[in-house]
TORFI-313836 format. One line per field, with one value per atom (N, C-alpha, C): residue in one letter; residue number from 1; x, y, z. Coordinates in Angstrom, 2 decimals, decimal comma. Example, Ala and Ser with C-alpha at 12.3 -4.5 7.8 and 13.67 -1.06 7.14 Angstrom:
2
code <- [A	A	A	S	S	S];
pos <- [1	1	1	2	2	2];
px <- [13,19	12,30	13,20	12,85	13,67	12,90];
py <- [-5,69	-4,50	-3,30	-2,25	-1,06	0,03];
pz <- [7,80	7,80	7,80	7,08	7,14	7,87];
This chain:
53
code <- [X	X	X	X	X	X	X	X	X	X	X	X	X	X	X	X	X	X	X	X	X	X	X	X	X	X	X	X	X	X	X	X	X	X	X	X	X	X	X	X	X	X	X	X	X	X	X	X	X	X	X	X	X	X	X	X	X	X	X	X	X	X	X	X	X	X	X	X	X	X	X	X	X	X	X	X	X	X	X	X	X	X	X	X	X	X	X	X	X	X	X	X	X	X	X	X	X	X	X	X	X	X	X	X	X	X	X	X	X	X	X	X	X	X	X	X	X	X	X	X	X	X	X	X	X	X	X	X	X	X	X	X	X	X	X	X	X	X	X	X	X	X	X	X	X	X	X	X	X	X	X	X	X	X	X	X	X	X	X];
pos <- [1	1	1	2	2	2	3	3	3	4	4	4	5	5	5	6	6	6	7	7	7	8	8	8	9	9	9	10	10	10	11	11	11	12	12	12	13	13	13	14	14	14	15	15	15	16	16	16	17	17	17	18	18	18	19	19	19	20	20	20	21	21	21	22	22	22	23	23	23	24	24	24	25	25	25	26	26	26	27	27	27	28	28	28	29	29	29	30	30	30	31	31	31	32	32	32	33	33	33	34	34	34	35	35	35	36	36	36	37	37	37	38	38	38	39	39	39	40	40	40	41	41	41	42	42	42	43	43	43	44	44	44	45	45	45	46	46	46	47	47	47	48	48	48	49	49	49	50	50	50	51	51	51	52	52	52	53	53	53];
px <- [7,54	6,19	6,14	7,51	7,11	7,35	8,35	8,16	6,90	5,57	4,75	3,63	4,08	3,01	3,45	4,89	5,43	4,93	5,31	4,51	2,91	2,01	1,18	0,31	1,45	0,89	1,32	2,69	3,15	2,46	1,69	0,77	-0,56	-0,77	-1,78	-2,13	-0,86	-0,38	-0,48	0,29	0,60	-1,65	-1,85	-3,26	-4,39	-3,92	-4,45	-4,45	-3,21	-2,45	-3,09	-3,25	-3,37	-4,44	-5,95	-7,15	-7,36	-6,38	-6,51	-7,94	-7,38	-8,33	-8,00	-8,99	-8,55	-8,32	-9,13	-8,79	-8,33	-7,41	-6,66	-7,11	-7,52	-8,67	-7,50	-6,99	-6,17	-5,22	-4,55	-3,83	-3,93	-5,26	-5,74	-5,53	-6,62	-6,95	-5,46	-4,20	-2,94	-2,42	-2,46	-1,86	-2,84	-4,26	-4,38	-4,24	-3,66	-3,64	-2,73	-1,36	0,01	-0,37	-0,71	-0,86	-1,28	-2,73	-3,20	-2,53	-1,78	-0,40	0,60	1,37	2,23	1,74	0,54	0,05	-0,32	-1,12	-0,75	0,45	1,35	2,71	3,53	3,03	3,72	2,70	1,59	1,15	1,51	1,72	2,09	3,27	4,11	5,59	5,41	4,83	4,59	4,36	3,09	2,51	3,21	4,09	5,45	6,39	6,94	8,04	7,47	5,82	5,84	5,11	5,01	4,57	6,12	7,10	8,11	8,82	8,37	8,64	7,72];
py <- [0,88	0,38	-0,77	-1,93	-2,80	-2,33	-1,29	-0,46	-0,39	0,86	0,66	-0,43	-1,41	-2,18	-3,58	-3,18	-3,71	-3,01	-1,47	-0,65	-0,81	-0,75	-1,41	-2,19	-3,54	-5,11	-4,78	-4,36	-4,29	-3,51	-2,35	-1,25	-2,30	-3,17	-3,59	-4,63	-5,27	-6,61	-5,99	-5,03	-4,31	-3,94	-3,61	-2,85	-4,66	-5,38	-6,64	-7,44	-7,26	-8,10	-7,26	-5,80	-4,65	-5,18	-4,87	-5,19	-6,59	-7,69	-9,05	-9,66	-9,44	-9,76	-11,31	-12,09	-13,43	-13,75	-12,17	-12,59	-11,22	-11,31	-10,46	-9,12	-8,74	-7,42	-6,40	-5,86	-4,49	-4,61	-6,03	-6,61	-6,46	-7,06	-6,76	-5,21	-4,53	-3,22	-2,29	-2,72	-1,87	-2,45	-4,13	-4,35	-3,85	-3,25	-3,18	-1,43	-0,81	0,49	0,93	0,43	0,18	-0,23	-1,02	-1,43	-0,33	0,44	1,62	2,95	3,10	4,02	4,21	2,86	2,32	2,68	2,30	2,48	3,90	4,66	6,38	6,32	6,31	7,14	6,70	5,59	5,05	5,84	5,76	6,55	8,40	8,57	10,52	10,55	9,34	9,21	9,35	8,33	8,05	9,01	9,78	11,20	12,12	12,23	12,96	13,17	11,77	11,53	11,87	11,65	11,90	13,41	13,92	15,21	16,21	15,45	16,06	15,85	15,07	14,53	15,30];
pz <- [-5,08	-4,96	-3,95	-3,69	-2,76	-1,48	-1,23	0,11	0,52	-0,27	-0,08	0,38	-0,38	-0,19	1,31	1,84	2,81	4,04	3,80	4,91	5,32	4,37	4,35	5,13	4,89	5,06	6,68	6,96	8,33	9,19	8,63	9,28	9,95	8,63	8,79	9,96	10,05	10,59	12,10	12,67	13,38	14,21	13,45	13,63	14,41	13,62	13,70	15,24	15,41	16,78	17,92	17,17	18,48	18,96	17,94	18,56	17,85	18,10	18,75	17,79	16,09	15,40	14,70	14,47	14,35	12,99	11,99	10,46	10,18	9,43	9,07	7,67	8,59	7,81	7,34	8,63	8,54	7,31	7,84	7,02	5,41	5,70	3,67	3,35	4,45	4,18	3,67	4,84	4,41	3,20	2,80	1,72	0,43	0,28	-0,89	-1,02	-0,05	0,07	0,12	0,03	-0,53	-1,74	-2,56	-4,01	-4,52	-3,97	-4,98	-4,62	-3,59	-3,47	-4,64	-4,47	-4,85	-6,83	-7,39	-8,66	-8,85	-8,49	-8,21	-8,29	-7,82	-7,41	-9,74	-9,67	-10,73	-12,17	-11,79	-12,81	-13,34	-11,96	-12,17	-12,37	-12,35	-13,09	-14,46	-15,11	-16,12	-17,10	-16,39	-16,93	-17,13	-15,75	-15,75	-17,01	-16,78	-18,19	-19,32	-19,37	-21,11	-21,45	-20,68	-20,67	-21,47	-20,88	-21,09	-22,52	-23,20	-24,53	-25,33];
């Protein structure tokens, strides 16, 4: 999940510098889109494991 939310922030960071933005939008935008990645991915685990019980 912090992969995700590293890729993210760096996607975002990356997107920011490009078009030379002074507040850090992308930034937010990739870090909260890594977080709700990152929470999906952990929930269909979850579902996963107990499906199987």
């Amino acid at each position: 999940m912090g992969v995700l939310i590293l890729i993210g922030a760096y996607s975002g960071d990356y997107l920011d510098s490009f078009f030379n933005n002074t507040k850090p939008i992308y930034t937010t935008i990739g870090s909260l889109l890594g977080v709700f990645i990152g929470l999906y991915q952990l929930f269909k685990a979850i579902k996963h494991v107990s499906k199987k019980k």
